[in-house]
MARVEXGU-786424 format. One line per 4 residues: for each residue x, y, z of N, C-alpha, C, O, CB. Coordinates in steps of 0.1 Angstrom, whole numbers, m for minus. Glycine has a CB too. Layout:
BEGIN
X:Y:Z:X:Y:Z:X:Y:Z:X:Y:Z:X:Y:Z  ...;
***
This chain:
BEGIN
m29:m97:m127:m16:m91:m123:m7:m102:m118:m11:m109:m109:m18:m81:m112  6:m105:m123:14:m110:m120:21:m106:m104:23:m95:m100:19:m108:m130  24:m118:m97:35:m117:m85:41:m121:m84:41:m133:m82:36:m117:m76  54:m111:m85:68:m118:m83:74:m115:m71:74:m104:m67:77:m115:m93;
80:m126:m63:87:m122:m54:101:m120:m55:108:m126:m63:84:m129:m46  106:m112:m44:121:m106:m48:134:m112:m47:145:m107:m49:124:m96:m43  127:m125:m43:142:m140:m41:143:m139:m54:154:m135:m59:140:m159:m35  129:m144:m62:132:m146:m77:140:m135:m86:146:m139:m95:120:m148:m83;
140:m127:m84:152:m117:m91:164:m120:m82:174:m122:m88:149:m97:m90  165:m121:m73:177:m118:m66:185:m127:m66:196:m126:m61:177:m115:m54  180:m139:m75:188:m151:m82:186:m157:m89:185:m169:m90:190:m159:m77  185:m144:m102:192:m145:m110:175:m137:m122:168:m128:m116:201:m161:m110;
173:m140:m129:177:m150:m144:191:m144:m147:194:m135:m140:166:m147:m159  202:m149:m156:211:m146:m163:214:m133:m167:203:m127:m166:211:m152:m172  223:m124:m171:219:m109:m178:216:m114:m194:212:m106:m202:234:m93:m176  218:m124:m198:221:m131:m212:206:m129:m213:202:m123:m223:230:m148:m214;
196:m133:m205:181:m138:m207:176:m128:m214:183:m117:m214:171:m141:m194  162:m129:m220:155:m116:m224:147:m107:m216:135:m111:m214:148:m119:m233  150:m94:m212:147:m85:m203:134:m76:m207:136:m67:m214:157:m78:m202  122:m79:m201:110:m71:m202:113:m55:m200:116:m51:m189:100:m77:m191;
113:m43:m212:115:m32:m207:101:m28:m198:90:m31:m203:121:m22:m218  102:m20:m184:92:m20:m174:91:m5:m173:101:0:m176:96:m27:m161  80:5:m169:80:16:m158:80:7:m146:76:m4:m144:68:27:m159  86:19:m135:83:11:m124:85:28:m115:90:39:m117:96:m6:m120;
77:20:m103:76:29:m91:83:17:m76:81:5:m74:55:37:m90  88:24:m71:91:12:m53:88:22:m43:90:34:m42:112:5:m48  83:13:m38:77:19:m23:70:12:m9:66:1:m8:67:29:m26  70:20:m3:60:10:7:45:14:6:37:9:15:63:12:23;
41:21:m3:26:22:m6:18:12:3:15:1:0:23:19:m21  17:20:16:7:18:27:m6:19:24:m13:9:23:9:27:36  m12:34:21:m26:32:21:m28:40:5:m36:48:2:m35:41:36  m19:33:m3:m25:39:m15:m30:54:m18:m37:55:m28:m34:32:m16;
m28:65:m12:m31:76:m18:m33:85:m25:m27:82:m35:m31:78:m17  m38:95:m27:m39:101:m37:m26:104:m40:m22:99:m50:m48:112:m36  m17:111:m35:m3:110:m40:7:98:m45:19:99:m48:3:114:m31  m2:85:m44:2:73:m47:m2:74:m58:6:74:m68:m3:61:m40;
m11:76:m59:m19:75:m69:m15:79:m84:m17:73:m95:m28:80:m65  m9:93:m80:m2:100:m90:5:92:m96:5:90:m109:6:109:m86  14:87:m86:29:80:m94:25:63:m101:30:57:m111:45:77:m77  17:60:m95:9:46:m107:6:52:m115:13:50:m125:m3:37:m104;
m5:63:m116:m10:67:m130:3:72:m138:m2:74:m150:m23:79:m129  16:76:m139:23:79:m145:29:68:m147:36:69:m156:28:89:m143  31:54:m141:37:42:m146:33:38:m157:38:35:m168:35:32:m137  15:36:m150:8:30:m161:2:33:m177:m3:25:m186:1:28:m156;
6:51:m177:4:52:m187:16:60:m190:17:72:m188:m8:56:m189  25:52:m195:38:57:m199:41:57:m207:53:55:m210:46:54:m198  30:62:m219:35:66:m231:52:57:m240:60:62:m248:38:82:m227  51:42:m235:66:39:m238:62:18:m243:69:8:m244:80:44:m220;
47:19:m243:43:1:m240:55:m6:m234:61:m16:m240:39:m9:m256  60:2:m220:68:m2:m210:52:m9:m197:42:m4:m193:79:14:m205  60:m27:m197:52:m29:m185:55:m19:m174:66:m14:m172:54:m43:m180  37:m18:m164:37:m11:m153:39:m20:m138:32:m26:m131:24:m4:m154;
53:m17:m138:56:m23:m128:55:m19:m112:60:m8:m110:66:m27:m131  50:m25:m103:52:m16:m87:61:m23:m78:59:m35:m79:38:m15:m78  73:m19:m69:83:m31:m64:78:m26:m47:77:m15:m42:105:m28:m71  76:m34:m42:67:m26:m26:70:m40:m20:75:m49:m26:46:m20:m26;
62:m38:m5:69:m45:7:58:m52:13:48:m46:14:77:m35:20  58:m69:18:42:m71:23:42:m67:36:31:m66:40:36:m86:23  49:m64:43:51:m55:58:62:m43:56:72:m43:49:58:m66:72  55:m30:65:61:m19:63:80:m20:69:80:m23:81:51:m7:71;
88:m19:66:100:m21:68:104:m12:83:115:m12:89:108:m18:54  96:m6:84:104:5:101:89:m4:110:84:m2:121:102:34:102  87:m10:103:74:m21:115:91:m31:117:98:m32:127:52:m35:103  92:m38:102:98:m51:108:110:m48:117:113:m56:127:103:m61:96;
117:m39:115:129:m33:122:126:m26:136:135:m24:145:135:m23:112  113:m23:137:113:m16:151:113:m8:153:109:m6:164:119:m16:158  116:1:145:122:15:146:111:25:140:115:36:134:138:16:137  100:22:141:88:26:133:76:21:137:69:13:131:89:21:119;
71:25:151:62:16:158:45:23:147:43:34:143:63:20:180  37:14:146:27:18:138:18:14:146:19:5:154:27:12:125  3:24:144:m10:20:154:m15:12:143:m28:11:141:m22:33:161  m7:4:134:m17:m6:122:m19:m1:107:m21:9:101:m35:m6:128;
m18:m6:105:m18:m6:88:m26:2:82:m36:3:89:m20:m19:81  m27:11:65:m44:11:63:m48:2:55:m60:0:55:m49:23:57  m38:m5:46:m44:m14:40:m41:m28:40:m30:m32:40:m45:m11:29  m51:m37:41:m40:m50:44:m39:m55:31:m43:m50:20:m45:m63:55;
m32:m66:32:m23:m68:18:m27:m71:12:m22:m70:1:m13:m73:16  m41:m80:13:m52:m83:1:m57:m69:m7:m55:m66:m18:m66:m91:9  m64:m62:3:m68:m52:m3:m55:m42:m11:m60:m37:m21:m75:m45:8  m43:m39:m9:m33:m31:m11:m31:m47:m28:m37:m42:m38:m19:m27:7;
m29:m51:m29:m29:m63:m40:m40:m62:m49:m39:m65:m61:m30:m78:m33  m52:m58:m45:m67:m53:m55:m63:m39:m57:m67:m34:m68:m84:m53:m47  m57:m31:m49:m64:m19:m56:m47:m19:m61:m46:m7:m57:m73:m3:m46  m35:m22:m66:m27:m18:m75:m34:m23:m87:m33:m17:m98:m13:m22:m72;
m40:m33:m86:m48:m43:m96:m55:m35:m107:m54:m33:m119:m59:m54:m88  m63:m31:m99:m75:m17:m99:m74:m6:m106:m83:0:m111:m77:m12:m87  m59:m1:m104:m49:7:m108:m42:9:m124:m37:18:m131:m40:3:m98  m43:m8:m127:m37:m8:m136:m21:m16:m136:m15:m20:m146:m38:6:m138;
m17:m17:m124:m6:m25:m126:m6:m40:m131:m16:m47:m130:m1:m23:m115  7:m45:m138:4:m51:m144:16:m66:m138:15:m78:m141:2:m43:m158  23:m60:m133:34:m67:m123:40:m61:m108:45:m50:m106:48:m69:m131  37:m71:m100:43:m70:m89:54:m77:m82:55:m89:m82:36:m71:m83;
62:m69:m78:73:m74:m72:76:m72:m57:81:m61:m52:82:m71:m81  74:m81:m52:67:m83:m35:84:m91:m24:89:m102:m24:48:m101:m36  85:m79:m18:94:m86:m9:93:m81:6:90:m70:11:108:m83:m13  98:m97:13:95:m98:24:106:m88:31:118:m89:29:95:m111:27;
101:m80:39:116:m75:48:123:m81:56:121:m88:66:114:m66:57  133:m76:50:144:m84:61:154:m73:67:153:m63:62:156:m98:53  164:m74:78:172:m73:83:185:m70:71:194:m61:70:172:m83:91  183:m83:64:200:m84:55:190:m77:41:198:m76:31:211:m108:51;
179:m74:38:176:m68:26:172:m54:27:168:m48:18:168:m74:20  174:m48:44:179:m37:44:191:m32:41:192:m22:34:178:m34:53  202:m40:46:216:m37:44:219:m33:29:229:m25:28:225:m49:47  211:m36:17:216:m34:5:210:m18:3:200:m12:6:211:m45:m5;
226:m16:m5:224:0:m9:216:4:m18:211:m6:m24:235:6:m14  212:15:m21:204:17:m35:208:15:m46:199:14:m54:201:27:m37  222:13:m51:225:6:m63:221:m9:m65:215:m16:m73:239:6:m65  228:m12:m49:224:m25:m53:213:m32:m54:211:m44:m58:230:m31:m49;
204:m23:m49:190:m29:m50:184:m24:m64:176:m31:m69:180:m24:m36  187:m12:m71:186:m15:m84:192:m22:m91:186:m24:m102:187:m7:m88  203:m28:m90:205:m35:m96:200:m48:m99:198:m52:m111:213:m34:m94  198:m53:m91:190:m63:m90:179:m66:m101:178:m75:m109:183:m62:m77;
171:m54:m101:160:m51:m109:165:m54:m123:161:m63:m131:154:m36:m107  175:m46:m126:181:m42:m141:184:m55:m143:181:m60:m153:195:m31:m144  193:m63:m132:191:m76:m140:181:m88:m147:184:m97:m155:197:m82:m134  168:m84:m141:162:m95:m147:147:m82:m155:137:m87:m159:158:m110:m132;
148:m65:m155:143:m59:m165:149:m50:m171:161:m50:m170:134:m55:m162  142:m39:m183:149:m28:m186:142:m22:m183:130:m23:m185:152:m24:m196  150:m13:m174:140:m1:m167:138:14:m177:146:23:m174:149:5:m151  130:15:m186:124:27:m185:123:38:m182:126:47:m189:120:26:m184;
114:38:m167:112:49:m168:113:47:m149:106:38:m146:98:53:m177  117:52:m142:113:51:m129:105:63:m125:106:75:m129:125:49:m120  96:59:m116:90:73:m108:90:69:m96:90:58:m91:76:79:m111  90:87:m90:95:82:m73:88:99:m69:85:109:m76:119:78:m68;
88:95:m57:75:108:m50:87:115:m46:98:110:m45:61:104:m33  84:129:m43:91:143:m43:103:139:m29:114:145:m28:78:159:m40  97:126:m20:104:126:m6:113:116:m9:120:112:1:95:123:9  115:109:m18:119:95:m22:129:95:m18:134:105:m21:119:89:m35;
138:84:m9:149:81:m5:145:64:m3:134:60:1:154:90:8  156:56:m6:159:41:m4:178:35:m3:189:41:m4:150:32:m19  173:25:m1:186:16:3:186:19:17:178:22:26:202:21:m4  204:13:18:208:11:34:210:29:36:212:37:27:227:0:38;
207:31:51:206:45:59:202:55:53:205:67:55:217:49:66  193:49:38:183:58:30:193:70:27:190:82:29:168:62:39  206:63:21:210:77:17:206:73:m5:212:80:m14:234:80:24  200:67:m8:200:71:m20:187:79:m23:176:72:m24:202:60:m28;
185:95:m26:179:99:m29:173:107:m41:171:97:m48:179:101:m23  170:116:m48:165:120:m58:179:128:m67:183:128:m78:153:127:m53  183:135:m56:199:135:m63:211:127:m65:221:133:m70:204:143:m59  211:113:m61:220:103:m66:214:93:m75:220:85:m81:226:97:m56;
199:97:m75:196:88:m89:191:98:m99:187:94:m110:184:75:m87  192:114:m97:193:116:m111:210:114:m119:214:111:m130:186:133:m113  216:116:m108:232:114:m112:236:102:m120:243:100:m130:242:114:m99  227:92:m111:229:77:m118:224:78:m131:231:80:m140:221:65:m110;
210:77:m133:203:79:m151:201:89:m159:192:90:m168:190:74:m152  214:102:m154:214:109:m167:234:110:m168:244:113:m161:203:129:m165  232:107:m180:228:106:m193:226:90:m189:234:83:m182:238:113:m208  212:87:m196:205:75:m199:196:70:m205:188:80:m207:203:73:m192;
192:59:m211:179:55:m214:172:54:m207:161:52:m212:176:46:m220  170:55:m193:158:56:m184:154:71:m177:161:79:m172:161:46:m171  142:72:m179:137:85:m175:133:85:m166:123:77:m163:130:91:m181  139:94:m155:135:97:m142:124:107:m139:124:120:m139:148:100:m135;
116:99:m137:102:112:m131:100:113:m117:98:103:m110:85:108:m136  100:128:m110:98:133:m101:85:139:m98:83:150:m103:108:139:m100  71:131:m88:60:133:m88:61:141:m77:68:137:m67:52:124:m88  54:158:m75:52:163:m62:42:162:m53:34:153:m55:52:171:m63;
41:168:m44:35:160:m36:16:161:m35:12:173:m35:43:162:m23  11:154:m34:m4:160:m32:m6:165:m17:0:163:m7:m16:148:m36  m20:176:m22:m25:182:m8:m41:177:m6:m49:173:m14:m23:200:m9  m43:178:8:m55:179:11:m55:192:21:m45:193:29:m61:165:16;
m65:200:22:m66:213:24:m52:217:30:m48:217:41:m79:216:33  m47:221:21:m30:229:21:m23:220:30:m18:226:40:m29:247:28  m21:210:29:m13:201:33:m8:192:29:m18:186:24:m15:197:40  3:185:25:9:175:22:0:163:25:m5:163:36:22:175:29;
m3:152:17:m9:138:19:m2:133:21:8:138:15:m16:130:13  0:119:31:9:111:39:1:102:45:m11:104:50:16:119:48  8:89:44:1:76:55:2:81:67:m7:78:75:9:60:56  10:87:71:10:93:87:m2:102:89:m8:101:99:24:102:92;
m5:112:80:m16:115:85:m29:116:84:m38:123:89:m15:121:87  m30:96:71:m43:92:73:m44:85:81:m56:83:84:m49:87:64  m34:79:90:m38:71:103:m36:79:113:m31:74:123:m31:57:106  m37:90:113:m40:98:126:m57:104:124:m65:105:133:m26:112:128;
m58:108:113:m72:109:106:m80:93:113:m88:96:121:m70:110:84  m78:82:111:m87:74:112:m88:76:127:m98:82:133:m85:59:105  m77:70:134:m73:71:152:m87:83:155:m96:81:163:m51:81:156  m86:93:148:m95:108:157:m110:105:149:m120:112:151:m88:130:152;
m110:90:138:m129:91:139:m129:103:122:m139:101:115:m139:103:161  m121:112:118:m123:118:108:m124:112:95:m116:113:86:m117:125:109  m133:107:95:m136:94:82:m135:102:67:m130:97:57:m157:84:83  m142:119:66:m148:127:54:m131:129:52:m125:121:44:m160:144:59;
m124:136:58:m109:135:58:m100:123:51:m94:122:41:m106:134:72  m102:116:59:m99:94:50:m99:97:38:m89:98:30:m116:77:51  m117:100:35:m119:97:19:m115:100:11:m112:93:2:m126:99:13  m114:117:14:m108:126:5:m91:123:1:m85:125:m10:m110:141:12;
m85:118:11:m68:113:9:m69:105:2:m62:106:m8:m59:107:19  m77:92:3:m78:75:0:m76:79:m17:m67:78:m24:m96:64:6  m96:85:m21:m99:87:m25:m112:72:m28:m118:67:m38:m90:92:m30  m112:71:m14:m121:61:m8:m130:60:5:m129:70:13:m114:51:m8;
m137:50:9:m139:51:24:m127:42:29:m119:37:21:m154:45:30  m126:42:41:m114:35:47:m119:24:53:m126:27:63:m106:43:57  m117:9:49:m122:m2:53:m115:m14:58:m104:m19:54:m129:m5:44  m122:m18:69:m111:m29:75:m117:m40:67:m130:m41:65:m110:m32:94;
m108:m49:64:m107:m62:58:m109:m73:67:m103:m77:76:m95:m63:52  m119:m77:62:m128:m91:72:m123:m107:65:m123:m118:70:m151:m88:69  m121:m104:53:m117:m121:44:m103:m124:54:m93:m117:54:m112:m121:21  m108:m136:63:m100:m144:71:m99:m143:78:m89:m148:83:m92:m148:71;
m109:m132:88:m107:m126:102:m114:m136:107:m123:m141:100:m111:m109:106  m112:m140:120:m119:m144:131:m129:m140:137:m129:m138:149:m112:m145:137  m139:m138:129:m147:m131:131:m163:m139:143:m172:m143:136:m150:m126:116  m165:m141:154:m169:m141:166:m188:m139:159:m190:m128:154:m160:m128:177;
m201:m150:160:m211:m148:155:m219:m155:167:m217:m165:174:m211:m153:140  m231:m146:166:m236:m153:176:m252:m145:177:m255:m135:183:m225:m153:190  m261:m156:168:m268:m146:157:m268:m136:149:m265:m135:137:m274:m143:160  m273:m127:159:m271:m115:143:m256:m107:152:m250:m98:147:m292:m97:138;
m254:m111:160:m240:m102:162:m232:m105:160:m233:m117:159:m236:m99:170  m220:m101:156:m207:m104:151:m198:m96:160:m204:m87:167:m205:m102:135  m186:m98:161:m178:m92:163:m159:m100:161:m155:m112:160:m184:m88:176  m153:m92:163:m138:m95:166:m129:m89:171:m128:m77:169:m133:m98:157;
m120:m95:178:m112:m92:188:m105:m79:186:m111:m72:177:m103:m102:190  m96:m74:191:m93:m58:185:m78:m65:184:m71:m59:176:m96:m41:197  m74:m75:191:m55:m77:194:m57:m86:176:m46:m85:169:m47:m92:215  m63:m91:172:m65:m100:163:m65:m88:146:m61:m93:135:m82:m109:169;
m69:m77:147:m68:m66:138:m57:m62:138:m49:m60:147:m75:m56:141  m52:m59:124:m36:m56:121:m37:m40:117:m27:m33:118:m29:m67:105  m51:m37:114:m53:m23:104:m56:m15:117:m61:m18:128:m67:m23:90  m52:m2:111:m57:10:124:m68:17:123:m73:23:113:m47:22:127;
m73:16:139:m84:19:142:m92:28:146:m85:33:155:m84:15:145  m102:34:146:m105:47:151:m104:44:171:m100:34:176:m123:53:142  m109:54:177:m108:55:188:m126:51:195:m136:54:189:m102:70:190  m125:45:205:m136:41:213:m146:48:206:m143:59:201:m136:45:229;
m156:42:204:m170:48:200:m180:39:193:m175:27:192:m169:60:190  m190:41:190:m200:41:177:m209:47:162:m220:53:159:m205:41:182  m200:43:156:m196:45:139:m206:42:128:m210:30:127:m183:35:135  m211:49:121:m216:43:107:m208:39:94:m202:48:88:m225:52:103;
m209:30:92:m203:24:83:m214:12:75:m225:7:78:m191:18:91  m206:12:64:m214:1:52:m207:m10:57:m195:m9:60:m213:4:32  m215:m23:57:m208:m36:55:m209:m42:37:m219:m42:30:m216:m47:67  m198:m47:34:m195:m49:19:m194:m65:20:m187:m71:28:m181:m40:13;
m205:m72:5:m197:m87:3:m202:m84:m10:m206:m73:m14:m201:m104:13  m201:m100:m18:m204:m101:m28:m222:m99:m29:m228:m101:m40:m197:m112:m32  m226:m97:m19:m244:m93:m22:m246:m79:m25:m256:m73:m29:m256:m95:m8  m234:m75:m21:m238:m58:m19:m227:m52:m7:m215:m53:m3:m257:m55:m12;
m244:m41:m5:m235:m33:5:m249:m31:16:m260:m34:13:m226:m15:m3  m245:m26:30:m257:m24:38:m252:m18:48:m242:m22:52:m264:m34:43  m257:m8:54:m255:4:67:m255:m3:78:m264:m11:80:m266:15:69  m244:m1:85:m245:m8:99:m235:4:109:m227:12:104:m237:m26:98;
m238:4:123:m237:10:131:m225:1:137:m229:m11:139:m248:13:138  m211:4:139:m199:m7:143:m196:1:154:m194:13:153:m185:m9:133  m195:m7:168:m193:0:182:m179:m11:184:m178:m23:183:m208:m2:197  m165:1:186:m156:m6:192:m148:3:205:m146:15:208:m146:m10:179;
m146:m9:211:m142:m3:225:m129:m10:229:m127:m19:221:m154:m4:237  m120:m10:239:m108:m16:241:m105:m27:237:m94:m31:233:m105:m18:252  m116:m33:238:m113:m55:232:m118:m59:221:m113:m69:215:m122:m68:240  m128:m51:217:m134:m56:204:m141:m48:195:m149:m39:198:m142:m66:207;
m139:m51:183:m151:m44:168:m163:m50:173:m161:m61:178:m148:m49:147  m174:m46:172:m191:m54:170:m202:m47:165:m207:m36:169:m197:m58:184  m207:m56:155:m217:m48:145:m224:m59:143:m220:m71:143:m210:m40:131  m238:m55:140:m248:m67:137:m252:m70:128:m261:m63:122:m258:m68:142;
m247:m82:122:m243:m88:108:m265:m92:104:m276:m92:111:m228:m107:111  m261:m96:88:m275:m102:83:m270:m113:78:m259:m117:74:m285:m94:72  m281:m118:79:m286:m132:73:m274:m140:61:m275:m137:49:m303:m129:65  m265:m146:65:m258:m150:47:m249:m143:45:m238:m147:41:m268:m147:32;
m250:m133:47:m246:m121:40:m231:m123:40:m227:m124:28:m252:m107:48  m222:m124:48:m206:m130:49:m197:m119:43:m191:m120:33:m203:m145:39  m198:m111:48:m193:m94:46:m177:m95:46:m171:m101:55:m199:m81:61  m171:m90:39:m156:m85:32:m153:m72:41:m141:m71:45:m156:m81:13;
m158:m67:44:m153:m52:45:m163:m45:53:m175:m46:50:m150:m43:31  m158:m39:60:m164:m26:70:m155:m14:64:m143:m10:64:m161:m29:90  m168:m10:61:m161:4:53:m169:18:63:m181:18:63:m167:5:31  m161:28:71:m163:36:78:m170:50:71:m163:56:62:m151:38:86;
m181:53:74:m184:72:63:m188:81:76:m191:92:73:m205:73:48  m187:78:89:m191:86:95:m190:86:110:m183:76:113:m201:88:90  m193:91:120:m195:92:134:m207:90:143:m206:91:155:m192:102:136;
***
């Protein structure tokens, strides 16, 4: 999978250059969900040998602004970078949040795009709103691309037992320890990402700090969970309390992931 970052469109290539026609979906695809999920599988198989493109954020934009306090991420950006991978996408286009790349409206942040692809086909989830003070939503961009060559698809929303799926309420799911819940949204277990953590060894114990974790966490306790590397996988019991994760690592082993199945 290709990454592109969004300076590089935003200056330039030429409109003269030759333009990849793309599907594309934008979003902040947090924890990937099953309602995520939807709208990639309709990118990627778009009936149009339109590249599958995804245009998303490496930090959630109401984190960088403030105005959106978060108990932590679900996926961090390595992992959220494998599983679009995983998915099928086939380009990314990765921008940093800013302040002044809020200010841009929703044209003009499509526009951007149109200059350096042909857009296809866009898809966007049933709540979809972007730009500045998120007034562009599902009824100013069907106004915008009809009549058009790009087809606007409107994905609804998925449920888990008669409810709407939402990053908000898989990290309130992880926060209360309801891991069976997690899975079923994810359509995974829910795992904190260990490649580059500071991870604290001292024989077979391990642990790491809790201020040092970016991803959200369940609440005080003792958890079953698999530890994951390239050897495998292995059951471990993870006790975290105010300061720190700690689980008792094996031999070599140099584990990627603590993945949570239970209480």
């Amino acid at each position: 999978m290709i990454i592109v970052p969004w300076e590089a469109l935003a200056g330039g290539p030429p409109e003269s250059a030759a333009r990849q026609p793309i599907a594309l979906t934008i979003g902040v695809f947090d924890g990937i969900h099953i309602g995520h999920q939807r709208l990639l599988a309709e990118v990627v198989h778009n009936n149009m040998a339109a590249l599958p493109v995804v245009c998303t954020f490496r930090r959630n934009p109401g984190e960088v602004l403030g105005t959106k306090p978060l108990p932590g991420s679900i996926l961090s950006h390595r992992q959220k970078v494998l599983k679009f991978e995983h998915l099928g996408v086939l380009e990314l286009v990765l921008i940093d949040f800013s302040p002044e790349i809020g200010k841009l409206a929703g044209e003009e942040f499509l526009a951007v795009l149109e200059r350096s692809f042909v857009l296809r086909k866009l898809v966007i989830g049933y709540n979809f709103r972007m730009g500045r003070g998120r007034k562009t939503g599902i009824q100013e961009l069907v106004s915008r691309f009809s009549p058009s060559e790009t087809e606007l698809a409107v994905i609804p929303a998925a449920h888990y037992q008669d409810m709407a799926v939402s990053s908000s309420r898989i990290r309130e799911a992880i926060q209360q320890a309801r891991f069976e819940e997690t899975r079923e949204m994810l359509n995974e277990p829910y795992c904190l990402d260990l490649v580059g953590a500071e991870v604290q060894r001292s024989g077979r114990r391990a642990e790491l700090a809790r201020r040092r974790i970016d991803q959200v966490l369940p609440q005080a306790g003792t958890y079953r969970a698999l530890l994951r590397s390239s050897r495998g996988e292995a059951p471990v019991a993870v006790r975290i309390d105010g300061e720190r994760v700690a689980w008792d690592t094996l031999p070599d082993f140099n584990e990627t992931e603590i993945c949570f199945i239970g209480g």
